[in-house]
Each structure stands twice: as C-alpha cells, then as structure tokens.
N, C-alpha and C positions, 0 to 999 in steps of 0.2 A: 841337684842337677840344674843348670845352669840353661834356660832355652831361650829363643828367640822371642822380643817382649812384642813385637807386631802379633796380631790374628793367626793362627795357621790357617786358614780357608781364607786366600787371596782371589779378588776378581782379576779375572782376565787384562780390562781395560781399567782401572780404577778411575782413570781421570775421567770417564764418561759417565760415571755415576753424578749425574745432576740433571736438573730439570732442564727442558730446551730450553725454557725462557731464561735462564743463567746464562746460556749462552747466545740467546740471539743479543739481551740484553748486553754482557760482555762485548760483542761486536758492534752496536751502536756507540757504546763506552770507547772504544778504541778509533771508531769512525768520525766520532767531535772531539777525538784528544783529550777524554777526560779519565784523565791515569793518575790525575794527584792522590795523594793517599785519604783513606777512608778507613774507618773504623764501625765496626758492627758488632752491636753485643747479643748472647746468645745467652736468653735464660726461660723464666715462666712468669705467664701474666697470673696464674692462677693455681692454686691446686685441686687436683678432685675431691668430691666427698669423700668424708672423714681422712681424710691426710690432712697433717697439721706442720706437714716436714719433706723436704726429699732430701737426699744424698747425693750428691753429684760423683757422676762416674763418666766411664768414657773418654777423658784426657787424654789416656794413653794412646790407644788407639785413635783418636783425633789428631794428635801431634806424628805420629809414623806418618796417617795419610798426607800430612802439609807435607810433611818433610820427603815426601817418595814421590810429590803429583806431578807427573809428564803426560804429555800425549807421547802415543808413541806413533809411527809410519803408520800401524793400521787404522787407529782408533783417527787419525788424521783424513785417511782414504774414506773412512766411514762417513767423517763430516761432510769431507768435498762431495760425497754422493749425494748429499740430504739437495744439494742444491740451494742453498739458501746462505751459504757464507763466501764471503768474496774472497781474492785471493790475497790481500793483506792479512784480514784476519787468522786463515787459515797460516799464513805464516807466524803473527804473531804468538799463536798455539804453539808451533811448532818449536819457538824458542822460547816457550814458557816452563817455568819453575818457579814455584812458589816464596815469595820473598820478603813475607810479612812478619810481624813480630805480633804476640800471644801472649796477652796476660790473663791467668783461671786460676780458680777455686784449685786446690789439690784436692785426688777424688779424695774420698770416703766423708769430705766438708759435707755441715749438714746446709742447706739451703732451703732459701723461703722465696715467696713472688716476688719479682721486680727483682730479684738479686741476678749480675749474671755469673755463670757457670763459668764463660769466658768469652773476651773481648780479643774481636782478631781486626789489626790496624794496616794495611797494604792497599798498593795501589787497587784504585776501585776494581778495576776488572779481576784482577786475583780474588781479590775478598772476596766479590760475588760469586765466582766459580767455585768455590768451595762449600757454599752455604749447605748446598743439600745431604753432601757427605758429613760434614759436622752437624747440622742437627740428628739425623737418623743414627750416628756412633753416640751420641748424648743423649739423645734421647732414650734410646733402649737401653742404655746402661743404667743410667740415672732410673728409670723405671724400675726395674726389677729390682736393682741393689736397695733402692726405696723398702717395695714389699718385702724382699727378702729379711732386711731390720725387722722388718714387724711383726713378722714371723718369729725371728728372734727375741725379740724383746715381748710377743705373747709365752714363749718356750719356760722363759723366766730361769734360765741357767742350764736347763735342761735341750740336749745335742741337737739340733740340727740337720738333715741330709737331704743334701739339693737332689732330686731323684727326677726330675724334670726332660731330661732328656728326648726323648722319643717325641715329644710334643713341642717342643720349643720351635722357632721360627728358622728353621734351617739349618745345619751343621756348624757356622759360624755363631751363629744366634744361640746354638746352644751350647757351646764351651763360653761366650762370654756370660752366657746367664749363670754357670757354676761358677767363672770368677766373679761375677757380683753376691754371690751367693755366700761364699766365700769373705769377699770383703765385707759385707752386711753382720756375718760372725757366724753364719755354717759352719760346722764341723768339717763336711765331708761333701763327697760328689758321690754320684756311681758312674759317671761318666769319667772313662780312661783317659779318653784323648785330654779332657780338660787335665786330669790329673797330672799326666803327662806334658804339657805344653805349659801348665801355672803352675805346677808342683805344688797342689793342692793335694792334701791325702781323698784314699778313696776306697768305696766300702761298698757292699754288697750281700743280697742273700740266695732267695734260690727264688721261681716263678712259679706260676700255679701247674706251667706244664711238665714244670717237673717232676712231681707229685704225681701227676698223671699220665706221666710214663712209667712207671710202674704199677705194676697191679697190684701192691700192698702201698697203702701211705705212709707206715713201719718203714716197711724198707727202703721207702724213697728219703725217711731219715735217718735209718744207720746210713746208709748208700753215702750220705752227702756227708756227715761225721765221718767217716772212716776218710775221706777225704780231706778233710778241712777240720781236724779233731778240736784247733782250737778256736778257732774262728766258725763254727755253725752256727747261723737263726735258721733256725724251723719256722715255714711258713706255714701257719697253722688252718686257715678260712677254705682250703680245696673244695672241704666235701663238710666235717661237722666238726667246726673248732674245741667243742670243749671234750670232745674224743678224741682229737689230735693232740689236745693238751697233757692228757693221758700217756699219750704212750710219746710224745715229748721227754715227761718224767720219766719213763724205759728208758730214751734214748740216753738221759742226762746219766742215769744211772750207770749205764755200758759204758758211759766217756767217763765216768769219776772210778772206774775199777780200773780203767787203762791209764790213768793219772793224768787226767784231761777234765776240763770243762763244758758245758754247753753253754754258749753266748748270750744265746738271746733269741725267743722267738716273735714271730712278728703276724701285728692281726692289721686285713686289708679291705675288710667289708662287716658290712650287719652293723649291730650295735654295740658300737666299736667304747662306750662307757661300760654299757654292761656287762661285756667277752671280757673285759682288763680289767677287771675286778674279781672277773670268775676266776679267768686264768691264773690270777695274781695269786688268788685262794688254793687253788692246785698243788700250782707250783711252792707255796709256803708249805703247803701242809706235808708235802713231799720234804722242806728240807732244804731248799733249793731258791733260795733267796737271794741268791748272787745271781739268778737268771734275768737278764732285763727285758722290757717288754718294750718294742718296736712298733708303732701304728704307722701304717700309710692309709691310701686310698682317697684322693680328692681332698685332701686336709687343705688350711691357710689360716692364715692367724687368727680368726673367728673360733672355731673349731678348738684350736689349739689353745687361744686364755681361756674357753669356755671351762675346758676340760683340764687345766690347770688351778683357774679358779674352784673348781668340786670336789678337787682332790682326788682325778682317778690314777691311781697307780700307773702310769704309762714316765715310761723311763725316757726314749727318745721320738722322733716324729720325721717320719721320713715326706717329705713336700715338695711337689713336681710340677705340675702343668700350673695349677692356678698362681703359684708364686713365679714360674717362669714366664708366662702369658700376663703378668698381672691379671688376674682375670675380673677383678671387680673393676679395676680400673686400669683399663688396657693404652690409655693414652696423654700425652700431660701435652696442656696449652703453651708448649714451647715454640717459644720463638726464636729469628734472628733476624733483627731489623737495622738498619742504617740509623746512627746516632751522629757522625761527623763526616764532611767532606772535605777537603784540602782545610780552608779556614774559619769553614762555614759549618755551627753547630746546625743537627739535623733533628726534627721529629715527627711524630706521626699523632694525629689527634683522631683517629676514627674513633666511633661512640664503639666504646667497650674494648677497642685494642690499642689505646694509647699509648704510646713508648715515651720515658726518660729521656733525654737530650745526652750528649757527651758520652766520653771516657770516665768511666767512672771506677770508685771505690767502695767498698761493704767493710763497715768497721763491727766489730761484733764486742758486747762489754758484758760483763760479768756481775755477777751480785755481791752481797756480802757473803752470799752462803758459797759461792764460787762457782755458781749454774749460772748459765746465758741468760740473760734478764729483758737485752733489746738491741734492734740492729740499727745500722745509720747509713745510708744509702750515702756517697759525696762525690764530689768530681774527683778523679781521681789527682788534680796537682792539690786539691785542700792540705792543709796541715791535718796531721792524726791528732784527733781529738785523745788527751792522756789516756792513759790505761787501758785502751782501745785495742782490740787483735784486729789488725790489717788480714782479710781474706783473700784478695786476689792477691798475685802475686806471675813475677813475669817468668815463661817458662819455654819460649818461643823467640830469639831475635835473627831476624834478615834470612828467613825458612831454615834455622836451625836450631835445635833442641838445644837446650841450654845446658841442661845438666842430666845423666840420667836417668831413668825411668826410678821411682823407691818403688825396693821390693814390695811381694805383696804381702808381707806380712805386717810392713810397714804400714799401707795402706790401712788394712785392716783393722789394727791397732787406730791409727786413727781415727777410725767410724766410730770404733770399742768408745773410743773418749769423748768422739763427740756427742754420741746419744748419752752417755750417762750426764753429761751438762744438761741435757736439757731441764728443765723443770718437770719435775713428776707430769703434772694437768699440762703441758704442751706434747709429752711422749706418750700419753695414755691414748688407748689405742680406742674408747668409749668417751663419745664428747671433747673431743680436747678442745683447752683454751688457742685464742689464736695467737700466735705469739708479734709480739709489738714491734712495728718497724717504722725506722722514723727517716725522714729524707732533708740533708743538710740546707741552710737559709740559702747558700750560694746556688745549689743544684737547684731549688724551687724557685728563685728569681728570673736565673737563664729561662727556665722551662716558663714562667709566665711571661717574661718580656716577647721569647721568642712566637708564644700562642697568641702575645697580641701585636705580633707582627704581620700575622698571618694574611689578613684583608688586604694589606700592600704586595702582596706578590702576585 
C-alpha cells in the first residue's frame, strides 16, 4: 500500500513552528537588505555517553516541510497581532516559499561529531526561518533510530518490536519513532496507525486486563485462541507466571488437536532471566518447543546484551518507552549554525561550541578488511580524495525535492549495512573506541586564517 510519505499528524500553521527570534531576526535581515544567500549546517558537536555513532534520520520529513513552508492569512493575522513586525515584513512572509537548495546524509548514514546531517544554502532570511523545524524533525529522528540500532545490534539477530507507543512524545512523535524503529532493523510495531501510514508490519498480544476480565486466567486463554488460533501469545505475569505457564501447555494442547499452534507467550515483570528459563523448561518438557518466548516491561539495549550475552532462552524483545524517549540519553548536542554568507566564510569560536567554517563535505574510506576505518571532514568544492564514499549528497534545489523519497525498506537496508561496516570496538555497545575523524589541510587553513582574523573585525 502505497501512502502519503509526509507525517500524518500535520500542524495547523507549520510555518509558525519557530522560535520568535527566527523571526524577529528574519525582519531585521529583510530591514538592511541582507538576502544574499547563506548556508547553515545542521549536525552534532558531540555525542552522549557511551554512543560512539548516530544514524541520521529525519530527511524525509525535513524535505516535505521546506517544500510545503507558507504562511498562510491566519498564521499572517497572528503576526500582525504580536505587534512587533512592520508592514513590509509582514508582506515579505506573505510571498514567501522556501527556495533554497539541501545537500544531507541520506537517512539510515551512520554519523559522528562535526559531520553534518545536512547543509541548507538560501537566502538568509529563508534559511533562518526554518532552522527550528529542522533541528526538532532531526533531531528526534536521529535520536531514537540511534538507540533503536542498539537495541538491535544488543538483540544480536533476535526480533525486535517497537511497543513504545502510549509513551512516545505525541501522536506524531510516536509513528515516527516506529519508523525509526523500523529503519534501525525492528521487526514490527504495535502501533497501527504507524503500520498503516509506513507499511511497517505489526504485531501484538493481549494486556494484563484482559486476563482480568475474566474470572478464570484459563479461560482468558482459550477465550483469546479460539480467536486468534494462529497467532496467540499468552501473557503469562497477571497473577503467577509459572501457573500460567501451565495451563499455557493446556491451552497449546487444545490448539494442536484443532491443527493449530500456540505462538508465543510473553513474560512482562519479576525476574524476567529466571521466569525464561523456567518457562522455557515447561514448555520443553511438554513438547512444545516451537513456542517462543516474548519479554517486555522497561527493557533497552542493557538489559537485552546482558541477557543475551547469559544465554536466557528469550526468543524476541518487545521495547517501548526507553527506546522511544531515549531514555538514557534523551537529547544530542545538535546544532545548526551559519558557516557562509553571500561571499563571506562564517564561524563561531565560543569555548566549547566552536563551528567549522564553509560548505562542506564528509568523505568516509574503508579498510582492507572493508569496515569504515576513518572520516575526512572537507570543503565541499575539494577534489575526492580516491576511494573515498562521498556522504552528503544534494537532495533539495530551488525548494524542490529532487528525486523521490527511497522507500523504507530501502532505508532500512541501508542502516542494515551501515552498522555492519562499522568495526566490531566502534559498534560495541561496552567501551567503544572512538572512531577517527580527520579534517582536510584546505578546510583547517580557511578555519585558522579566518580565527586570526577575528581581532580586525
């Protein structure tokens, strides 16, 4: 099924999503005639503890917004009420449409600090106007499809299911976090609407209330088999798992006389090593070895290598809030700061948020063994250094998409390949090394000439 690649949960006013000062800013921009084109890149100065990697996401949704940004009559009426913008400006808005050109990372690229995600080039006042919708669409993608990898890559081949829903950061917030999830290498969602809207598959079991809707926990598992004969997990923690485990084996029994199977049941509290070990033992000793075993409950990649490194029998890993929320690390030191002005290279030297100068390029080179070895920061007109994979890549001219959107399976696939490049000690999710990034002679010159220029201005 083929569906709409923008968000389904649209704002009202989209173009008013930004900070005032974008805009009072913008109206001084317009008030001294300074509309030559500017370029601003959009990456991270840093990453959180133990991240040794992000994944950039977000594009998509980045590229709709350029391409759809209008004020409309209301969102117009809104400004002229604030009192504070005059009436050219207010006109200039009024015939605005975004008309800059975008060169980015395509998602599922792995990325490191100083790389940026994507460099948007347009007259100043457009570039500025957009800044705060493009960080917050990058950023939360880029966030979560991050931990979501890590999650996966603790999983160690074993499934995946984004179950985050209910908790995620708004209706919006939480269909993209099952397409990050997704593109990360989830399996599955339990959320419909995402399934629906990305045609992601999607999977589910049954609640604790379910169970306690009826007065036998027996029968709240024939109840749910006789429904779903071949798709059942029994959720087993209601009231005392390993007597629900029990008669689980009944249940599997009544589905294998009707020439049916039982799925899979699923354990969502207590001691959730020692319950999947017991269970595991149950359900063998019955016969029933083709039943898989489902954990949830507050799981995230901790949890998940621990208890794959031990060896507990747990088949897949169902993971919600902390991988949706990030929850160890809810936020990345993204930026998006001015690097060029009409002719004039730009940068920022604050102690500890220093920005690169220029338009620039991220050349990425390979080993012998044929895993990513070291990056090379350069202006982006340098020559490519041989055997070099060029990362950015231009996907945006004169506010219009270029080509469109690769499906998500594409994506996907992409991520798939680029985490297996990485070198084991950069993807280990315990100590990683940091991985090497180097910045071209020409890019370090501009950047010093220009810092000892600085005292003359």
């Amino acid at each position: 099924m083929n569906m709409p690649a923008s968000t389904v949960v649209r704002l009202d006013e989209p173009a008013l999503f930004t900070d005032l000062y974008e805009l009072t800013m913008a109206a001084s921009y317009v008030r001294e005639g300074m509309t030559a084109p500017a370029t601003f890149s959009l990456f991270v100065r840093r990453l959180p503890p133990e991240r040794s990697f992000l994944i950039a996401a977000g594009l998509r949704d980045a590229l709709e917004y350029l391409q759809d940004f209008r004020f409309s009559d209301r969102a117009l009426e809104y400004l002229r009420s604030l009192d504070r913008f005059d009436v050219d400006f207010l006109s200039f808005l009024h015939n605005f449409w975004f008309r800059g050109d975008v060169w980015a990372m395509p998602e599922g690229t792995i990325v490191f600090p100083d790389e940026p995600l994507l460099e948007v080039t347009a007259p100043l006042p457009q570039a500025q106007l957009v800044e705060g919708a493009l960080l917050n669409l990058c950023h939360f993608e880029t966030l979560v499809t991050t931990k979501a990898a890590r999650c996966v890559l603790a999983a160690r081949g074993r499934p995946i299911v984004e179950f985050g829903m209910r908790r995620a950061p708004g209706l919006d917030g939480a269909i993209r976090a099952a397409r990050c999830a997704f593109i990360a290498g989830a399996a599955s969602t339990s959320n419909v609407l995402a399934g629906f809207v990305e045609n992601i598959p999607v999977t589910g079991t049954m609640a604790h209330s379910y169970v306690s809707a009826f007065t036998e926990e027996i029968e709240a598992f024939r109840a749910f088999s006789r429904s779903f004969p071949d798709q059942t997990v029994l959720l087993l923690d209601t009231y005392d798992t390993l007597v629900a485990a029990h008669r689980a084996v009944e249940v599997a029994r009544e589905l294998e006389s009707q020439g049916h199977r039982l799925a899979g049941v699923r354990l969502d509290s207590g001691d959730i090593p020692t319950l999947a070990r017991q269970v595991r033992h149950i359900l063998n000793q019955a016969g029933l070895e083709y039943v898989r075993i489902l954990v949830s409950g507050g799981l995230d990649e901790r949890d998940i290598d621990q208890w794959v490194r031990d060896g507990v029998p747990i088949d897949s890993f169902g993971v919600g809030t902390k991988m949706d929320v990030s929850a160890d690390a809810p936020y990345l030191d993204m930026a998006y700061k001015l690097v060029r002005y009409g002719e004039r290279y730009v940068l920022k030297t604050s102690p500890g948020k220093e920005t690169w100068t220029g338009e620039k390029q991220v050349y990425r080179f390979r080993g012998a063994d044929g895993r990513f070895c070291e990056d090379l920061i350069a202006l982006r007109g340098e020559p490519a250094p041989p055997g070099a994979l060029a990362l950015l890549e231009p996907v945006m001219q004169a506010g219009r998409i270029w080509r469109p959107h690769p499906r998500l399976g594409d994506v996907r696939r992409q991520c798939a390949d680029m985490l297996a490049s990485l070198p084991d000690d950069v993807r280990t999710l315990r100590d990683p090394r940091r991985y090497p990034i180097r910045y071209s002679e020409r890019l370090v010159e501009l950047q010093d000439s220009l810092k000892a220029a600085i005292p003359a201005i």
